[in-house]
Kinemage of the C-alpha trace (Angstrom):
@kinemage 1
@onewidth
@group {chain A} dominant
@subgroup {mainchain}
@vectorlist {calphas} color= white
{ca unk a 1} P 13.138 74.918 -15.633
{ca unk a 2} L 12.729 78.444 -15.354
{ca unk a 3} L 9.619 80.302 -16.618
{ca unk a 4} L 10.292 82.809 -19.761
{ca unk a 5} L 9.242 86.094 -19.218
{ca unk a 6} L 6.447 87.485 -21.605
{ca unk a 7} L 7.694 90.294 -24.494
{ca unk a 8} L 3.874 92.299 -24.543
{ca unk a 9} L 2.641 96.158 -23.725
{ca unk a 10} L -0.311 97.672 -24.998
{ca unk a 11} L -1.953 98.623 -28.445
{ca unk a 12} L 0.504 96.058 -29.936
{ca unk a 13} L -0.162 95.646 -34.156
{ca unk a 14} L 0.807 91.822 -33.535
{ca unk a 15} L 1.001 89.484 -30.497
{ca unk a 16} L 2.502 86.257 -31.309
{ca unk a 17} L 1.330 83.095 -28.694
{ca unk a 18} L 2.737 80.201 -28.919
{ca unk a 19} L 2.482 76.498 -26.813
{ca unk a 20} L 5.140 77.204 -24.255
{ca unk a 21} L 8.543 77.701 -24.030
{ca unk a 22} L 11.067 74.900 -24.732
{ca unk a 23} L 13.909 74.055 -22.939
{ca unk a 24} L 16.752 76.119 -24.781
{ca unk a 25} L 14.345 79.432 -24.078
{ca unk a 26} L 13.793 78.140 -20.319
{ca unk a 27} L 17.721 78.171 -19.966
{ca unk a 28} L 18.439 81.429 -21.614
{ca unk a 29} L 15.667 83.473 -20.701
{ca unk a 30} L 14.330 84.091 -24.388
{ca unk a 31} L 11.296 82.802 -26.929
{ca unk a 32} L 11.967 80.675 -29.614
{ca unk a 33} L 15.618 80.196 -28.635
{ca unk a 34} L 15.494 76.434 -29.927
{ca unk a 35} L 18.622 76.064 -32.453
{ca unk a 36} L 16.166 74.481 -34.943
{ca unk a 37} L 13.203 77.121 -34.234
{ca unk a 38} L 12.599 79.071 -37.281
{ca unk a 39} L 10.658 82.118 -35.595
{ca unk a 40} L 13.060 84.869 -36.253
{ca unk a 41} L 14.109 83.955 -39.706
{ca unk a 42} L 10.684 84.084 -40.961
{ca unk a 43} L 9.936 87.265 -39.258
{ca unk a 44} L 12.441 88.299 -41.068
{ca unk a 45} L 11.992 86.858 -44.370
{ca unk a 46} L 8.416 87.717 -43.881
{ca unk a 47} L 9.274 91.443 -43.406
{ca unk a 48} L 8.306 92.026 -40.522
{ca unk a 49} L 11.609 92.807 -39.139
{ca unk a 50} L 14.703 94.788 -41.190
{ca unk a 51} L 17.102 91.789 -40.419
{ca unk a 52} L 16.615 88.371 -38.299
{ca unk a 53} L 17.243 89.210 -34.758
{ca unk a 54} L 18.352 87.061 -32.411
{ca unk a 55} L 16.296 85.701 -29.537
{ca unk a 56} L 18.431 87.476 -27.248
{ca unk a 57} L 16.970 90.512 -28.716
{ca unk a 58} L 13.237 89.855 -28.194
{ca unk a 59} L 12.623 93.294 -26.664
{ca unk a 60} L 13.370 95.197 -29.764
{ca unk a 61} L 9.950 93.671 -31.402
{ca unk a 62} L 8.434 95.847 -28.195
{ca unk a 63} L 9.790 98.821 -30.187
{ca unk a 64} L 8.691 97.237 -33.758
{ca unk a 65} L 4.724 97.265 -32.095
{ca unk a 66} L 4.696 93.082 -31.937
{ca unk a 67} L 5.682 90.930 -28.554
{ca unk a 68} L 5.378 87.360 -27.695
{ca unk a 69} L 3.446 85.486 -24.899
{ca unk a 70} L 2.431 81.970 -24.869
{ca unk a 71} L -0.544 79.779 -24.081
{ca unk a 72} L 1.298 78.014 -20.976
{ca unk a 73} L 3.794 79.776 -19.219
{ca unk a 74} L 5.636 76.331 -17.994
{ca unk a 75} L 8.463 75.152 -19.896
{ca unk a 76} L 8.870 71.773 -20.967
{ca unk a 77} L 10.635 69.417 -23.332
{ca unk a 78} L 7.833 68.679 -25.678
{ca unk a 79} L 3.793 70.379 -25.845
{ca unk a 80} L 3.197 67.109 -25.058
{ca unk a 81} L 4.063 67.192 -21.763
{ca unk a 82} L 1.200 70.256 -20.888
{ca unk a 83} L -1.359 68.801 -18.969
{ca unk a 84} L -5.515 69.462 -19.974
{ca unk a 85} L -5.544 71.342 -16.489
{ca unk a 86} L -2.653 73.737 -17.785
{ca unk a 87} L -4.437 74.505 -21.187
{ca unk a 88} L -8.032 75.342 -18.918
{ca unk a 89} L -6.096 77.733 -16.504
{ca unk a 90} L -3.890 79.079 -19.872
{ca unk a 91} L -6.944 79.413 -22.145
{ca unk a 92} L -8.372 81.882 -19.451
{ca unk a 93} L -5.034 83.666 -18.919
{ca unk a 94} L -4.853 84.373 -22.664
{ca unk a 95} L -7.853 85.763 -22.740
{ca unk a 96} L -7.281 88.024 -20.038
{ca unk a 97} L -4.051 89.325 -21.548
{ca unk a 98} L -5.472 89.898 -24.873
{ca unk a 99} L -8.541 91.440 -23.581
{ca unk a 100} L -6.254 94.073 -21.572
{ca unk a 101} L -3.361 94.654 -24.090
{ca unk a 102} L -6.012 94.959 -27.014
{ca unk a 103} L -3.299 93.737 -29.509
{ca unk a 104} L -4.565 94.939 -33.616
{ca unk a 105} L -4.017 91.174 -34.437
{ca unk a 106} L -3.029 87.829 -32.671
{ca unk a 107} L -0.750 85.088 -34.293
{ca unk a 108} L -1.356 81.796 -32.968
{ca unk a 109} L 2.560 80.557 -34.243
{ca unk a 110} L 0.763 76.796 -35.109
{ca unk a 111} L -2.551 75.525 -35.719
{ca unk a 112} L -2.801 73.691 -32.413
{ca unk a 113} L -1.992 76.610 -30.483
{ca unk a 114} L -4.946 78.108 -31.945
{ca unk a 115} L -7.112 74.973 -31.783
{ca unk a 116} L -6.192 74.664 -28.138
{ca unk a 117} L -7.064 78.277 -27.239
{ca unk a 118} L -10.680 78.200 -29.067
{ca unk a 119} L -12.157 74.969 -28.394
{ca unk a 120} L -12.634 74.176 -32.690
{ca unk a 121} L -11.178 71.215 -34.220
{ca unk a 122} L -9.903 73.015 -37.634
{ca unk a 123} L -8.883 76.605 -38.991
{ca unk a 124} L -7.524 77.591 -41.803
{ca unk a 125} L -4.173 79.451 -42.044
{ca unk a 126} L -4.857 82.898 -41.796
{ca unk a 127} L -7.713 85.503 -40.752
{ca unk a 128} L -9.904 83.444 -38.928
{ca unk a 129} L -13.806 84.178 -39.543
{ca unk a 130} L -14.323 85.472 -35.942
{ca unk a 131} L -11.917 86.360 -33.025
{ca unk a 132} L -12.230 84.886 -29.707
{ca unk a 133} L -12.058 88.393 -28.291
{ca unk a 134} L -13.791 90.904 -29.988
{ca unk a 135} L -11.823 94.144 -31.370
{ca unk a 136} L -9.183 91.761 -32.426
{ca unk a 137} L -8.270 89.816 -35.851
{ca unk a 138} L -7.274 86.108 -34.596
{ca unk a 139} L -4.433 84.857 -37.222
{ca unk a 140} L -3.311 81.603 -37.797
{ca unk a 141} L 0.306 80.923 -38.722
{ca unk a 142} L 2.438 77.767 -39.206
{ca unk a 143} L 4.234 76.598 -35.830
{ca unk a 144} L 8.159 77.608 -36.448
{ca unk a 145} L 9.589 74.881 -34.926
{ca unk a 146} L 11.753 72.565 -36.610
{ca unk a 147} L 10.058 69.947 -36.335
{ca unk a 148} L 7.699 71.068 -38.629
{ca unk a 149} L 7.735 69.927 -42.288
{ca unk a 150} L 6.710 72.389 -44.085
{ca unk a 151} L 8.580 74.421 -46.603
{ca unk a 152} L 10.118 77.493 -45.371
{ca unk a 153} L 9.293 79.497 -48.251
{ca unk a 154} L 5.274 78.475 -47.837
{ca unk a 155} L 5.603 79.504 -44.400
{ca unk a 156} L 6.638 82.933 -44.898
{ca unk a 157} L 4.240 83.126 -47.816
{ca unk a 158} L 1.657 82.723 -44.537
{ca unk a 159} L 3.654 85.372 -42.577
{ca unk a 160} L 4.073 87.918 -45.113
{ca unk a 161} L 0.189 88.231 -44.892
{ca unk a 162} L 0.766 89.945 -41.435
{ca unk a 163} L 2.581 92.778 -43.134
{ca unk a 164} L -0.303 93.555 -44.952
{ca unk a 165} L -2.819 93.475 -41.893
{ca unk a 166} L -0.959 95.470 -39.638
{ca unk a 167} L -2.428 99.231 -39.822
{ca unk a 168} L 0.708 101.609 -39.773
């Protein structure tokens, strides 16, 4: 499968990092392209965008001050399938990334994502207490997939709270 290039620039408001990308994003080039993924709905029911977007159009968050990287850049069927050794080398990528794009906030799009990244074993949805790199609010939002049970309407309840972070 083919790698999915990352959507990021500089003195973004809001990075969103997810696992990895999934096969339907590995064959078309774009994140969250999964016909069950949820990601650009609730962006847009969120408000963060002015109508859903496709995944095709992923660069035009670039122009809306958000983009989109992920944890591991390997695509696979499943999280599942991303070895300890590919979380290690992606933890320290991450960090890299975020430390050089100095995003205002990232969203970890799912609680393991985030879990993964820092090393804790819980967080709370939301503003967490202390960022893993400083100058930076760490946010925790629901994974979009949908495989995920949640409500839809809770989930952009979550979301919504990034409107109100970002500094215009």
């Amino acid at each position: 499968m083919k790698p999915v290039k990352d959507r990021i620039k500089e003195n973004l408001a809001v990075l969103f990092v997810g696992f990895n990308p999934g096969v339907r994003s590995s064959e078309t080039g774009h994140h969250f392209a999964g016909p069950s993924n949820r990601f650009w709905k609730i962006l847009h029911e969120a408000g963060l965008t002015q109508r859903k977007l496709d995944p095709s159009e992923g660069d035009l968050l670039l122009e809306l001050g958000m983009g989109i990287t992920n944890i591991v850049a390997r695509p696979t069927k499943a999280a599942a399938e991303i070895t300890k050794e590919e979380f290690k080398e992606g933890r320290e990528i991450l960090k890299q990334k975020i430390e050089r794009l100095k995003p205002q906030i990232v969203c970890y799009v799912g609680k393991g994502v985030y879990l993964e990244y820092s090393g804790l074993k819980t967080a709370p949805w939301g503003i967490q207490e202390e960022a893993i790199v400083p100058g930076t609010v760490d946010f925790v939002a629901p994974n979009t997939s949908g495989l995920v049970r949640m409500k839809l309407d809770e989930m952009v309840e979550i979301y919504r709270e990034l409107v109100r972070l970002v500094v215009k």
